[in-house]
C-alpha positions as CSV (number, residue, x, y, z in Angstrom):
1,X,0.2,-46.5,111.2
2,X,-0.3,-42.7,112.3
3,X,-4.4,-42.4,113.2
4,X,-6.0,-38.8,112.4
5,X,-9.0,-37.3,113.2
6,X,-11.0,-34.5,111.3
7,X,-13.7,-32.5,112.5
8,X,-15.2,-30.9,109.8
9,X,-14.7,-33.9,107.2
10,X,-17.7,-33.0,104.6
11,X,-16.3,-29.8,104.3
12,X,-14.0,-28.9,100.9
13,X,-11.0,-28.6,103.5
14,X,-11.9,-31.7,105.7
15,X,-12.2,-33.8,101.4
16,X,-8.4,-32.4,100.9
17,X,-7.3,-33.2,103.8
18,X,-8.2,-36.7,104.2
19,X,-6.7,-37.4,100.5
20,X,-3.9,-35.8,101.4
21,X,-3.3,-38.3,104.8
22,X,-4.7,-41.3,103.7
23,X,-2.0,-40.9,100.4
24,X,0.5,-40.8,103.6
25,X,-0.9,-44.1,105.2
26,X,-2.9,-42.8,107.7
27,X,-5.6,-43.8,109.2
28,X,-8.6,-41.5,109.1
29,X,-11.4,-40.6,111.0
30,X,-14.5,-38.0,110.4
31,X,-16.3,-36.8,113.0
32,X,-19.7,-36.0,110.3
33,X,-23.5,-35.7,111.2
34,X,-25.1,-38.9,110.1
35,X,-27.2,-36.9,107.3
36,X,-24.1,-35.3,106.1
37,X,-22.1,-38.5,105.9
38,X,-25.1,-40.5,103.7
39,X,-26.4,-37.3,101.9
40,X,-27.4,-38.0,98.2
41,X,-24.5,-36.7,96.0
42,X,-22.0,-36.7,99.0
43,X,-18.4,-37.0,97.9
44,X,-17.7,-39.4,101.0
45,X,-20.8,-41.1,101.1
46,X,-18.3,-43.4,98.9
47,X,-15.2,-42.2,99.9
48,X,-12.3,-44.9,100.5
49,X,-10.6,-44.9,103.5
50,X,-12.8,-42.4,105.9
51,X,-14.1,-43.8,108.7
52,X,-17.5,-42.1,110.4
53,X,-17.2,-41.1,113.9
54,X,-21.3,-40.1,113.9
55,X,-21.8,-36.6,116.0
56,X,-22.1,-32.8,116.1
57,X,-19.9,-30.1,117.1
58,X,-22.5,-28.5,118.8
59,X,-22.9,-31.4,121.1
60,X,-20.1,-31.7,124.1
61,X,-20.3,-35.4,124.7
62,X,-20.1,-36.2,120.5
63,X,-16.5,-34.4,120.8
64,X,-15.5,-36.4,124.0
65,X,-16.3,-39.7,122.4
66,X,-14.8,-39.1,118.7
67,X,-11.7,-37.9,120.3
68,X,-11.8,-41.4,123.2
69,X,-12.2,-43.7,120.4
70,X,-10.1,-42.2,117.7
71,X,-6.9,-41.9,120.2
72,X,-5.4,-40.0,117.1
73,X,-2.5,-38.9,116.5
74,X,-3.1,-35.8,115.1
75,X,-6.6,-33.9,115.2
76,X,-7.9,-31.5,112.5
77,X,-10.3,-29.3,114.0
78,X,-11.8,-27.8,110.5
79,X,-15.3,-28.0,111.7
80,X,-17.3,-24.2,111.7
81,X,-20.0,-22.3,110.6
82,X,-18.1,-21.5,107.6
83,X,-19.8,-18.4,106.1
84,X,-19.0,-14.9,107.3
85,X,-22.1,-13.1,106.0
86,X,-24.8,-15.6,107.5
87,X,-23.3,-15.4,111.1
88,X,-25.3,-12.2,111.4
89,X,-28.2,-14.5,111.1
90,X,-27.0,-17.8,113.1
91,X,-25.1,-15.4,116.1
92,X,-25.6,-18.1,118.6
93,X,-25.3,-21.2,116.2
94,X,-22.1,-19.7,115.2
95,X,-20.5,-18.8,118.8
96,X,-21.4,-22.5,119.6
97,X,-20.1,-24.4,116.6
98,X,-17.4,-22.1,116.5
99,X,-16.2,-20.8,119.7
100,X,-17.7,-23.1,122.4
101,X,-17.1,-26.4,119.9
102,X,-13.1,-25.5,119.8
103,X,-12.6,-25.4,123.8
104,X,-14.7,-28.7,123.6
105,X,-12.5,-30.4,121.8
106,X,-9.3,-28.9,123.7
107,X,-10.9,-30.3,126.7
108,X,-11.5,-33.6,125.3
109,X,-7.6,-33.7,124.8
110,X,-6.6,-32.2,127.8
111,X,-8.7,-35.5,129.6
112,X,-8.5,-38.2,127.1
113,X,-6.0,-38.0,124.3
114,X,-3.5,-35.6,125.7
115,X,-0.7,-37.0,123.1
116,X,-2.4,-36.0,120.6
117,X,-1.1,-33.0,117.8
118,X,-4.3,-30.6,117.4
119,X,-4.2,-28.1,114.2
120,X,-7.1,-25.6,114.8
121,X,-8.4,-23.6,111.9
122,X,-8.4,-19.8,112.5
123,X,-9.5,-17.3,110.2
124,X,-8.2,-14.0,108.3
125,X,-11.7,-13.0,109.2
126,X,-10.2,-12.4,112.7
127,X,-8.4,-9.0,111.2
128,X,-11.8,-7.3,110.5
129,X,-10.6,-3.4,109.5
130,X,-6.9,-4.1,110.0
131,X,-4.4,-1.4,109.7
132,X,-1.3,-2.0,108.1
133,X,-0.2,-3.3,104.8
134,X,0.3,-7.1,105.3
135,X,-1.2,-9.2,108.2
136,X,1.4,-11.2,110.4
137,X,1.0,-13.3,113.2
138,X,1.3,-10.3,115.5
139,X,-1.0,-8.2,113.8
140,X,-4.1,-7.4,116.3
141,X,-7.2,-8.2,116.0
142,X,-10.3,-6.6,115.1
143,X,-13.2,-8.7,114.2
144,X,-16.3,-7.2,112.2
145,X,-19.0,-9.9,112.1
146,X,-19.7,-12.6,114.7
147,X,-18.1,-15.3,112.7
148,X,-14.9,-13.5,113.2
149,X,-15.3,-13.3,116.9
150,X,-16.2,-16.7,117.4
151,X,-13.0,-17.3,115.8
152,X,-11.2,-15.1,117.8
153,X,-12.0,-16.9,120.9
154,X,-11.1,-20.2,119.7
155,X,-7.7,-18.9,118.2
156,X,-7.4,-17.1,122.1
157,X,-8.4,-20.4,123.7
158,X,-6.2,-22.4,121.7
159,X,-3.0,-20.2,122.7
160,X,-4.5,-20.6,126.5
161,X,-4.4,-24.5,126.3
162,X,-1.3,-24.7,124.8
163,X,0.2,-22.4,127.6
164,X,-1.3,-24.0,130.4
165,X,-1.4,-27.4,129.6
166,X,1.3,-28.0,127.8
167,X,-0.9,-29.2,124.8
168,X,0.6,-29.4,120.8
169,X,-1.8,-27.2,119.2
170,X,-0.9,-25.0,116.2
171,X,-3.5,-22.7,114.7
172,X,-3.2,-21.7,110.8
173,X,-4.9,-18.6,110.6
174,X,-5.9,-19.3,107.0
175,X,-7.0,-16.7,104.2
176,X,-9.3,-17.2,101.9
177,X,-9.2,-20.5,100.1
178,X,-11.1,-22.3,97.5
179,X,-11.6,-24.8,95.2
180,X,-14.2,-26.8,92.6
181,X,-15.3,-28.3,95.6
182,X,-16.8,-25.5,97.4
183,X,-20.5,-25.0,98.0
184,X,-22.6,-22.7,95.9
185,X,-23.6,-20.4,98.6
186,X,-20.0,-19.1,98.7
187,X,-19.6,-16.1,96.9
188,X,-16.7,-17.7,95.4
189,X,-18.8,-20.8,93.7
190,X,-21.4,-18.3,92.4
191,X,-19.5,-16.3,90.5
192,X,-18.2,-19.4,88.8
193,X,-21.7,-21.1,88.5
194,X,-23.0,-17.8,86.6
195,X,-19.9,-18.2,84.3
196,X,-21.1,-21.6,83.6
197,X,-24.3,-20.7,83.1
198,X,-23.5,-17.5,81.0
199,X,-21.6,-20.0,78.7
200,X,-24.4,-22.5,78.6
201,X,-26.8,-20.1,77.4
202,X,-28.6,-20.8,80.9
203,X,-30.8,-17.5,81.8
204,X,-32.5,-19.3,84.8
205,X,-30.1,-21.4,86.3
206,X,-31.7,-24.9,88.3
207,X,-30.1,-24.0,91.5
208,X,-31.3,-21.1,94.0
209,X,-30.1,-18.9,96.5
210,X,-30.5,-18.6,100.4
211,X,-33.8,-16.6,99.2
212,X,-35.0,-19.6,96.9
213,X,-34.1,-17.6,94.0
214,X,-32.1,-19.0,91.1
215,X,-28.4,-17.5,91.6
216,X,-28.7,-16.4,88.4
217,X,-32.0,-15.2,86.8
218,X,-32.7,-13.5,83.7
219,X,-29.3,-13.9,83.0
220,X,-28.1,-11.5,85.8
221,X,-25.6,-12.4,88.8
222,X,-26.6,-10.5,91.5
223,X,-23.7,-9.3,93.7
224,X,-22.8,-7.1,96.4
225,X,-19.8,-5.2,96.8
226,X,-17.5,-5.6,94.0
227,X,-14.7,-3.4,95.1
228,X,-14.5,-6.0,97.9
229,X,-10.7,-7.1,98.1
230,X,-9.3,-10.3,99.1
231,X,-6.2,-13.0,99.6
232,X,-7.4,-15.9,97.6
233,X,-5.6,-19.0,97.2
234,X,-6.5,-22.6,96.5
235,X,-7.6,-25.5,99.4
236,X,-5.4,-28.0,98.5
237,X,-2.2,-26.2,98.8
238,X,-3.9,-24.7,102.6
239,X,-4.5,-28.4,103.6
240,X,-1.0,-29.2,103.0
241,X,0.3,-26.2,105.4
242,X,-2.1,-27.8,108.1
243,X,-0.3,-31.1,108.2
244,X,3.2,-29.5,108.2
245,X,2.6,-27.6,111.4
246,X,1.8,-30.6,112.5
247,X,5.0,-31.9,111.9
248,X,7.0,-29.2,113.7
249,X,8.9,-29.5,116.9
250,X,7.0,-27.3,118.8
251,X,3.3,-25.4,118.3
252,X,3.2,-22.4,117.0
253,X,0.6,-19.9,114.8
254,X,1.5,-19.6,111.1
255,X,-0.8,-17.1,108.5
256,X,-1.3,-18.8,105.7
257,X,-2.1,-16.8,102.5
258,X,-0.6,-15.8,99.2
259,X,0.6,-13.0,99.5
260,X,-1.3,-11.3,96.6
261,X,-4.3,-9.9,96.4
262,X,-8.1,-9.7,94.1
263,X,-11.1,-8.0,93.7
264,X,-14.5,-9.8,93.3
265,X,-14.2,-7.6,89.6
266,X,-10.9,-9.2,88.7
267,X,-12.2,-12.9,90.3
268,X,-16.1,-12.2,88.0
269,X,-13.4,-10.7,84.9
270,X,-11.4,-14.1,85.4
271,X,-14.5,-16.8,85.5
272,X,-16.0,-15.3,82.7
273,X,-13.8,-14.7,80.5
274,X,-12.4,-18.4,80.8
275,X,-16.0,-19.2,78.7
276,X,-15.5,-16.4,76.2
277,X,-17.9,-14.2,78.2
278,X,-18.2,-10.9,79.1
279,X,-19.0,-10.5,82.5
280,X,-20.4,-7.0,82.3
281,X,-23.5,-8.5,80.4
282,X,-24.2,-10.8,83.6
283,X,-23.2,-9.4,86.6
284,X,-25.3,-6.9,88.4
285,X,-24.1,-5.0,91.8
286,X,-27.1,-5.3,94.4
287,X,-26.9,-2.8,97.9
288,X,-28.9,-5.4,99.2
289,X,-26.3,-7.9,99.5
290,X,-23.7,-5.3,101.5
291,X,-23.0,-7.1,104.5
292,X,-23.8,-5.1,107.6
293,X,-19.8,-4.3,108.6
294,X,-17.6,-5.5,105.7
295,X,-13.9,-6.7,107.1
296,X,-11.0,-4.3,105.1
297,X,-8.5,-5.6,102.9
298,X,-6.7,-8.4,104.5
299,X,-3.7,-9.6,102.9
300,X,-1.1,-12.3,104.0
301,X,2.5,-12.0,105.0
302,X,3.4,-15.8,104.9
303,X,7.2,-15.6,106.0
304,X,6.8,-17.5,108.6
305,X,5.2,-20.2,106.9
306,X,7.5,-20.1,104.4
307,X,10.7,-19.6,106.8
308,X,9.5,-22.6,109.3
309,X,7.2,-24.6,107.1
310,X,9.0,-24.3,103.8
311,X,5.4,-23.9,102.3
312,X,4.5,-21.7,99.6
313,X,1.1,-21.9,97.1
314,X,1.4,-24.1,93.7
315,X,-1.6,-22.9,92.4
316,X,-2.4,-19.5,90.7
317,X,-5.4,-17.2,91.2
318,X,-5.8,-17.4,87.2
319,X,-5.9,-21.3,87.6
320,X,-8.0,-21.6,91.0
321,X,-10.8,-19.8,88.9
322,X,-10.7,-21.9,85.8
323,X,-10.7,-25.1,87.6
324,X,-14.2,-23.9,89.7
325,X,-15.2,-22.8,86.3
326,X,-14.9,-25.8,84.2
327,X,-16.2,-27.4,86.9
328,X,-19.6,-26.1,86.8
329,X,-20.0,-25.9,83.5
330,X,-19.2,-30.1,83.3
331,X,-22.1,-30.4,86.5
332,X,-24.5,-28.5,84.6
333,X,-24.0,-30.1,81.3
334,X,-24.9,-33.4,83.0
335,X,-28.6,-33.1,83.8
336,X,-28.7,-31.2,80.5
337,X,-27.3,-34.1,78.7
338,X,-29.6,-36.0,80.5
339,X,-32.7,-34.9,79.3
C-alpha cells in the first residue's frame, strides 16, 4: 500500500486530494493544527481514512517529524497562506508559511525520506503583470503582492533541490481553482453566498467579513474591481493533475489552467442568475477593496499538461459556479429551516 502525505489537508485542495488517494488505496496522512483537525463543522473532523500528523508549517521541527514518521511515498505540499489580498497584511506570516515552510520540508526529505515523490503547489500569482498572451512554464516571473513572492521562492527552491540533490519534486503552478468547498473569505465563495442570499430574500446575511460586517448587507455585495480577469477552473479536476505528475518518470513543472478566461462580472452574472437574480440589483463596486498592486490577466497554456500528463478540465466555468451556488443556498436554508 502506497503511504501519502499532505500538508495542507483542511484546505479545499488538501479534502480533494485525500478522496482522490484514499479511492486509489492509499494510505493517508495530514499534517493539520490540532484546532483545525477537531474544529466544530470540520469536514475531516469525521473524515474516513485521514490520519492526523498534529503540527504547523511554521514550525521546522513539526515538518521534520510528519515527514520521519509518515516515510510517504509521495508528499503533497498544499499548505500556504492561501489568500493573495491579505498577504499585504500577514507579509511575514506569509514569507514563513509559504516560502521558509517549502525549503523545510525539502530539507526534511533531503535527510529523512529522500525516496519520497514531493508535488509542490506554485501559483499563477507568481506572473503578477505578465506580458504575453498565454503563460507557459517559461514565462518569467513578475510577482505583485507578497503572497506571489513567497511563492516564487519556493517554486525557485524547489527547482534548486531537485538540481542539486537529485530529489523528485514537480511543481504545478496552478491557476485559479475552486469549488463548493472553499472558504467565504474567497472572493470566489462570496459572490456565490450573496447569490444565495439574493435568492433567499436574505438582506443581512449571518456571516461577516474580515471587517465583522455581514458580506452582504442591505442587500448589497460589496466588491472591488470587477473588470478583474481570471483562469478559473474547478479543484477536483487540479487535484487530479497533482497526483499525475507524480506519476511521471522524471520531475518536471507543469501550468495547470483552462485555458479560458472570466471576469468577476461574468463569474457575479453567472451565480446570480443560476437563482433567477439579477445581479445588478446586489452587487456594488467598492474602491476600497482595490488591492494595492492588482496582478494582470493571467491565463494558462496547459500543453504541456495536456502533451505529458494527458490532463485536461471536466468541469465548466458555467458548472463550477452553480455547484458553489447551490451550495450555499442548501447551507443557508439549514439554520433557517431550523428555526
Amino acid at each position: 500500500m502506497k503511504k501519502a502525505l499532505i500538508t495542507g489537508v483542511t484546505g479545499q485542495d488538501g479534502l480533494f486530494l485525500a478522496e482522490l488517494l484514499l479511492a486509489k488505496g492509499y494510505r493517508v496522512f495530514g499534517l493539520v493544527r490540532r484546532e483545525s483537525w477537531y474544529r466544530k463543522g470540520s469536514p475531516l473532523a469525521s473524515a474516513s481514512g485521514i490520519e492526523p500528523l498534529f503540527g504547523d508549517m511554521s514550525e521546522g521541527v513539526d515538518i521534520a517529524s510528519a515527514v520521519y514518521e509518515s516515510q510517504a511515498d509521495e508528499i503533497y505540499n498544499l499548505a500556504s497562506q492561501s489568500r493573495p489580498g491579505e498577504s499585504w497584511a500577514r507579509a511575514p506570516e506569509t514569507l514563513v508559511v509559504n516560502g521558509l515552510g517549502a525549503v523545510r520540508l525539502f530539507e526534511a526529505v533531503r535527510h529523512h525520506c529522500p525516496q519520497a515523490r514531493v508535488y509542490h503547489a506554485s501559483s499563477s500569482e507568481m506572473y503578477g503583470k505578465a506580458c504575453g498572451a498565454r503563460q507557459d512554464e517559461s514565462t518569467p516571473f513578475d510577482p505583485v503582492n507578497p503572497y506571489a513572492a513567497a511563492k516564487v521562492y519556493a517554486h525557485q527552491m524547489a527547482r534548486i533541490y531537485r538540481e542539486s540533490y537529485g530529489l523528485f519534486i514537480a511543481s504545478g503552478v496552478l491557476f485559479n481553482h475552486e469549488s463548493e468547498r472553499r472558504p467565504l473569505h474567497f472572493l470566489t465563495q462570496k459572490i456565490a453566498y450573496g447569490a444565495a442570499c439574493a435568492s433567499l430574500g436574505i438582506l443581512d446575511s449571518p456571516a461577516t467579513n474580515e471587517m465583522g460586517r455581514p458580506i452582504v448587507e442591505r442587500g448589497k455585495l460589496a466588491l472591488g474591481n470587477l473588470d478583474v480577469a481570471r483562469d478559473w477552473g474547478y479543484a477536483g479536476d487540479f487535484v487530479r493533475a497533482m497526483w499525475q505528475m507524480l506519476q511521471q518518470d522524471k520531475p518536471d513543472e507543469y501550468v495547470i489552467g483552462t485555458g479560458k478566461l472570466h471576469t468577476l462580472r461574468e463569474l457575479c452574472e453567472l451565480a446570480y442568475g443560476s437563482v433567477g437574480q439579477d445581479w445588478k440589483q446586489h452587487v456594488i463596486s467598492d474602491p476600497g477593496l482595490v488591492r494595492p498592486a492588482e496582478s494582470g490577466q493571467v491565463l494558462a497554456n496547459p500543453a504541456k499538461a495536456r502533451a505529458q500528463l494527458d490532463w485536461r478540465p471536466t468541469v465548466t466555468f458555467e458548472e463550477m459556479v452553480r455547484r458553489m451556488v447551490d451550495a450555499q443556498v442548501a447551507a443557508l436554508r439549514v439554520p433557517r429551516e431550523i428555526q
